[in-house]
C-alpha positions as CSV (number, residue, x, y, z in Angstrom):
1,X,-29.1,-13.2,14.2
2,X,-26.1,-11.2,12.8
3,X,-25.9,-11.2,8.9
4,X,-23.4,-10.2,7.0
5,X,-23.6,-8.5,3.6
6,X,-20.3,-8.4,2.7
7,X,-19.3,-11.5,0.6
8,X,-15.6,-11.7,1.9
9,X,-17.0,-11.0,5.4
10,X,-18.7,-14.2,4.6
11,X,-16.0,-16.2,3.2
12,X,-13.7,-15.0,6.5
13,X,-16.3,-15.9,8.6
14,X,-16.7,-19.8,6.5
15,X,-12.8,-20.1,6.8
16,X,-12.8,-19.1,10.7
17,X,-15.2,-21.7,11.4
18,X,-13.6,-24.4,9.2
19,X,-10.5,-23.9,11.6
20,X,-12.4,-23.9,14.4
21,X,-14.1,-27.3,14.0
22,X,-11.5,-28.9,12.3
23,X,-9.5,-30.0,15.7
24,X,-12.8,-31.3,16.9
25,X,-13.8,-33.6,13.5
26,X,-10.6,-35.1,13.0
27,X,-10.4,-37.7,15.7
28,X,-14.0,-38.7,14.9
29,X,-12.8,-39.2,11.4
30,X,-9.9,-41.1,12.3
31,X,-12.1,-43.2,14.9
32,X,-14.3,-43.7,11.9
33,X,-11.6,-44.9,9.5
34,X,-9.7,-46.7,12.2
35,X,-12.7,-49.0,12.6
36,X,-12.6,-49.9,8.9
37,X,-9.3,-51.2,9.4
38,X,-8.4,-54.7,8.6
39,X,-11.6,-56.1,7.7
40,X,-13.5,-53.0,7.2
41,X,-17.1,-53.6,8.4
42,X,-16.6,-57.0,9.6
43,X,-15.5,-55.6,12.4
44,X,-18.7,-53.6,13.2
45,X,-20.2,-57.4,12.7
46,X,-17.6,-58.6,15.3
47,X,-18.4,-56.6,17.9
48,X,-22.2,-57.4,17.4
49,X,-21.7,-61.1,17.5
50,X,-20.1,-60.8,20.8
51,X,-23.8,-61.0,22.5
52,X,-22.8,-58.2,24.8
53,X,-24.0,-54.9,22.9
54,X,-27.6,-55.5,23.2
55,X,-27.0,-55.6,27.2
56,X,-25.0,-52.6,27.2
57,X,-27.3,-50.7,25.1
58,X,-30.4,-51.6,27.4
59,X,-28.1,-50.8,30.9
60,X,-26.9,-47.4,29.2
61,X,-31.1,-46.5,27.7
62,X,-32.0,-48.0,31.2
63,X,-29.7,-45.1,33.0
64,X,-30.0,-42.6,30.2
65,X,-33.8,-42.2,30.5
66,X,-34.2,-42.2,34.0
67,X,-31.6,-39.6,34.7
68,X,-33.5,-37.3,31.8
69,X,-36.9,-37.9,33.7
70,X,-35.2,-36.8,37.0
71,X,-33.5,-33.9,35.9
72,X,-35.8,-32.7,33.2
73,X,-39.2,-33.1,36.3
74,X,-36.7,-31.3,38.5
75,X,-35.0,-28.5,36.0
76,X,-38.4,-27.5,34.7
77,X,-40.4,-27.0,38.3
78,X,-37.5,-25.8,40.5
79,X,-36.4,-23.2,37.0
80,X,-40.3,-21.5,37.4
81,X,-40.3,-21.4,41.4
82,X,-36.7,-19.4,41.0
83,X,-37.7,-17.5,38.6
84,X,-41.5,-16.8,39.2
85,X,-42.3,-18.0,42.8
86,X,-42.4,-15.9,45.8
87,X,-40.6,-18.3,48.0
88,X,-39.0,-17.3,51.1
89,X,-35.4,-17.4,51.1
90,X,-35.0,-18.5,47.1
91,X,-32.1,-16.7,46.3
92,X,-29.7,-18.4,49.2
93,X,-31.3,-21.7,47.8
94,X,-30.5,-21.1,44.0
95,X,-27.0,-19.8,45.0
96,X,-26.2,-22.7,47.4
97,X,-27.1,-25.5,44.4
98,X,-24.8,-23.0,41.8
99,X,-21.8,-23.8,44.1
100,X,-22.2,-27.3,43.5
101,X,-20.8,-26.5,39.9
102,X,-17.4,-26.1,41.8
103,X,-17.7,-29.9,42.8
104,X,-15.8,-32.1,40.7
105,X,-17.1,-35.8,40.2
106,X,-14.3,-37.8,41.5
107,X,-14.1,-36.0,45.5
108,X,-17.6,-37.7,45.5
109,X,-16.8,-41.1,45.0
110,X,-15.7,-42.0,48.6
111,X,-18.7,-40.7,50.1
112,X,-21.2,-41.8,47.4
113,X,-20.0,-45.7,48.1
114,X,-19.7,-45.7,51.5
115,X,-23.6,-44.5,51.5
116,X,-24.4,-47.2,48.8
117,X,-22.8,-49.7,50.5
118,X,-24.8,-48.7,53.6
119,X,-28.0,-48.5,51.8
120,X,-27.3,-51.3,50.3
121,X,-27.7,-50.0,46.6
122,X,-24.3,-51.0,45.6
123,X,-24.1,-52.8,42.2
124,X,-27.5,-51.5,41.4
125,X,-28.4,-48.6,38.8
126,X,-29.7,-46.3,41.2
127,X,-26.1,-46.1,42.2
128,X,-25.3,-44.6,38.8
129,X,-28.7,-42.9,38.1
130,X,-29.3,-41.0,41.3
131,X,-25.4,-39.3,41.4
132,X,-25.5,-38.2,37.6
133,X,-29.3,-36.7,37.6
134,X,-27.8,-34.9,41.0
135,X,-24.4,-33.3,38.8
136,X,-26.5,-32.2,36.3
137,X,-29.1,-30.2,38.2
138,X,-26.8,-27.1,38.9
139,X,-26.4,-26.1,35.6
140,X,-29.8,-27.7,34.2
141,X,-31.7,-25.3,36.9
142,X,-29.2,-22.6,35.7
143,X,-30.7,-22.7,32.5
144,X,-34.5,-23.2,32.6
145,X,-34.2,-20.2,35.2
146,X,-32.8,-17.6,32.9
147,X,-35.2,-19.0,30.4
148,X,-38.1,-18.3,32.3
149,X,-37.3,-15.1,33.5
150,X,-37.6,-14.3,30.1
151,X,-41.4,-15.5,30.0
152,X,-43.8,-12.5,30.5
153,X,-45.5,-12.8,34.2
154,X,-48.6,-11.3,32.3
155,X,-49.4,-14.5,31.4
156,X,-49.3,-16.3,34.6
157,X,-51.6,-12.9,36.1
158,X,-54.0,-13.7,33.0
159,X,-54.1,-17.3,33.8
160,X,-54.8,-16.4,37.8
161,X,-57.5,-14.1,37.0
162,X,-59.0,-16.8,34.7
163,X,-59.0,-19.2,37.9
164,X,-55.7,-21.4,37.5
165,X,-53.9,-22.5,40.0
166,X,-50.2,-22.5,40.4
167,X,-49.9,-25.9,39.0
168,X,-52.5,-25.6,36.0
169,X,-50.8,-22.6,35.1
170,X,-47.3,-24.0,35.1
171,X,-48.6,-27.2,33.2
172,X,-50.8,-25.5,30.8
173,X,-49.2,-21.8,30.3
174,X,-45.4,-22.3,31.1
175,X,-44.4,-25.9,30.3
176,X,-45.6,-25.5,26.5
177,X,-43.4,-22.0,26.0
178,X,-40.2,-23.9,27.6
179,X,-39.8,-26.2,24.5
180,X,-36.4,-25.1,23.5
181,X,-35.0,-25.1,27.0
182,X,-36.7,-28.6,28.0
183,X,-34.6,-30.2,24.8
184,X,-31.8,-28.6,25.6
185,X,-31.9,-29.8,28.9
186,X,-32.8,-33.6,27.3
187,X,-29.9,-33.4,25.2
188,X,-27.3,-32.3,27.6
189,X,-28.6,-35.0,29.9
190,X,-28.3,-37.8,27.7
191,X,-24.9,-36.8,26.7
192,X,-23.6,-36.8,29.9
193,X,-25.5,-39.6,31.1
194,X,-24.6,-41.8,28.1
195,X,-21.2,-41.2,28.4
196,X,-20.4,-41.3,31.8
197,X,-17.7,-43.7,32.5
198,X,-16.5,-43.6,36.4
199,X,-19.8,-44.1,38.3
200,X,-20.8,-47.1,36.2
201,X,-16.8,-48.4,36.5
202,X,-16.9,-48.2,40.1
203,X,-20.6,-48.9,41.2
204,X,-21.9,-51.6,38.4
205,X,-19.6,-54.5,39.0
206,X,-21.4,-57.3,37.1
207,X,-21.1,-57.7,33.6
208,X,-24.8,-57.7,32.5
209,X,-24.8,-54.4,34.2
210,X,-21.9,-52.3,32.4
211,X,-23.4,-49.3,30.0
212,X,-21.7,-48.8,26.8
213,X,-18.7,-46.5,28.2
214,X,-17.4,-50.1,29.4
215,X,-17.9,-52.0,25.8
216,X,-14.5,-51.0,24.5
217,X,-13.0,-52.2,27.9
218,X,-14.0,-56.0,25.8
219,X,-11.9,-55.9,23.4
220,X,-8.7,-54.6,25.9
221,X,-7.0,-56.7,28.1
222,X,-3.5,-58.3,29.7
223,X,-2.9,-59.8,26.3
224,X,-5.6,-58.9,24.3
225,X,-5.6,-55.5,22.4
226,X,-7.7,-55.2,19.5
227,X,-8.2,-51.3,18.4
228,X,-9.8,-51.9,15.1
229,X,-12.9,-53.5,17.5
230,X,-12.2,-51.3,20.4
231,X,-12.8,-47.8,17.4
232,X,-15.8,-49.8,16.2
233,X,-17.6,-50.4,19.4
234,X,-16.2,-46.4,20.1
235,X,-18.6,-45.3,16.9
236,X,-21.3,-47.7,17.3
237,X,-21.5,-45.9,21.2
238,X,-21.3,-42.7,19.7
239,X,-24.5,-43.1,16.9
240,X,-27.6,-42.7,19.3
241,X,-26.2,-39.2,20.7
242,X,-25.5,-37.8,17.5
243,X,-29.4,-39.1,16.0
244,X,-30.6,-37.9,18.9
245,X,-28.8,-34.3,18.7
246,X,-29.8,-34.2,14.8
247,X,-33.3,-34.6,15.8
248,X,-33.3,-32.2,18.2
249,X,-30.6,-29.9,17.1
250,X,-33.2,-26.7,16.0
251,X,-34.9,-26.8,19.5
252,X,-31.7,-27.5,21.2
253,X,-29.7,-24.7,19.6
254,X,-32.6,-22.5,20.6
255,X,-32.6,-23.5,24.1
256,X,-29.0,-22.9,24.7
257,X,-28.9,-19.5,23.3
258,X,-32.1,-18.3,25.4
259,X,-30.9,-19.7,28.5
260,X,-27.5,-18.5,28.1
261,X,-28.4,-15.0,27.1
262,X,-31.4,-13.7,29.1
């Protein structure tokens, strides 16, 4: 970590990053205040008592988790065969999944719902879950690779020689020292999955199935346009991401500047 000593080194720096966040806190300010308008919290109360929050919530947890559980199980043990493994041919492997970075979500869409409409899982959340957990891999794999090339292989020899297999000593020797880089892999994860929007427009067609994304879509219509509801149902949306993130922030920050430097 860099420290500075001198004080108007540190003020610069204070009023540098003051400009630098402020074009990213003033629309969630004025999402904030925009929901107060009118009737001030009432509307919070409003968009409650329309009995579809509760549903949208569980659809958008329901997603949510099982896309972490995929793409953590996946990040953590294909990250330590990359980086640790002998395997035959690893490097073509890791480089072919990088170039799926390059693949934008939306020139998937044809092929994804002509399979699901084949495999008749159309209108069903694996429709939503398997796609997302598959766009995050690249970069999630990315990450817990660098992060374990950074672990000492002495450890894995000292395991071997104590008798471990492969899998013990993953589970016992590497899987505790990738803390940082398995919450910052959670938390990117539930970002994106929370807030994906197109997959669950165009693959969840019931109602009881839409994730939060869809909730201020309720309060918009052909002659319906309430943006004091349609900001509160934006911020209510927005409050499990940033508790999470807050809760894991230290572990996250760490995770992120490991993977990303070594």
């Amino acid at each position: 970590m860099i420290k500075l000593q001198s004080k108007k080194k540190r003020i610069l720096l204070q009023i540098l990053l003051f400009i630098m966040v402020v074009p990213y806190a003033l629309p969630l300010v004025q999402m904030f205040l925009g929901s107060l308008g009118g009737r001030g919290f009432y509307n919070y109360v409003a968009v409650w008592e329309t009995g579809v929050v509760p549903y949208y919530f569980r659809n958008s947890i329901i997603i949510s988790v099982s896309v972490i559980l995929l793409v953590y199980l996946f990040s953590m043990t294909a990250g330590f065969g990359f980086a640790k493994l002998n395997i035959l041919g690893k490097e073509t492997f890791f480089w072919l999944i990088l170039i799926a970075l390059t693949l934008p979500e939306v020139i998937l869409l044809t092929p994804l719902f002509v399979t699901f409409q084949r495999m008749h899982m159309f209108n069903t959340f694996f429709a939503v879950i398997f796609p997302l957990a598959a766009l995050q891999l690249p970069f999630t794999i990315l990450l817990t690779r660098s992060f374990d090339e950074g672990i000492p292989s002495e450890l894995m020899e000292a395991a071997k020689i104590d008798g471990a297999t492969t899998v013990k000593t993953f589970w016992h020797v590497i899987l505790p020292l990738t803390k940082p880089i398995g919450s910052a892999v959670i938390m990117l994860t539930l970002i994106n999955s929370w807030n994906s929007y197109l997959l669950p427009l165009l693959f969840l067609q019931s109602p009881s199935m839409q994730t939060v994304t869809l909730l201020p879509q309720y309060f918009q219509g052909e002659f319906t346009n309430d943006q004091t509801k349609i900001l509160a149902a934006a911020v209510m949306t927005a409050l499990p991401e940033i508790i999470a993130y807050l809760c894991m922030q230290k572990n996250f920050e760490r995770g992120m500047s490991a993977g990303a430097l070594k």
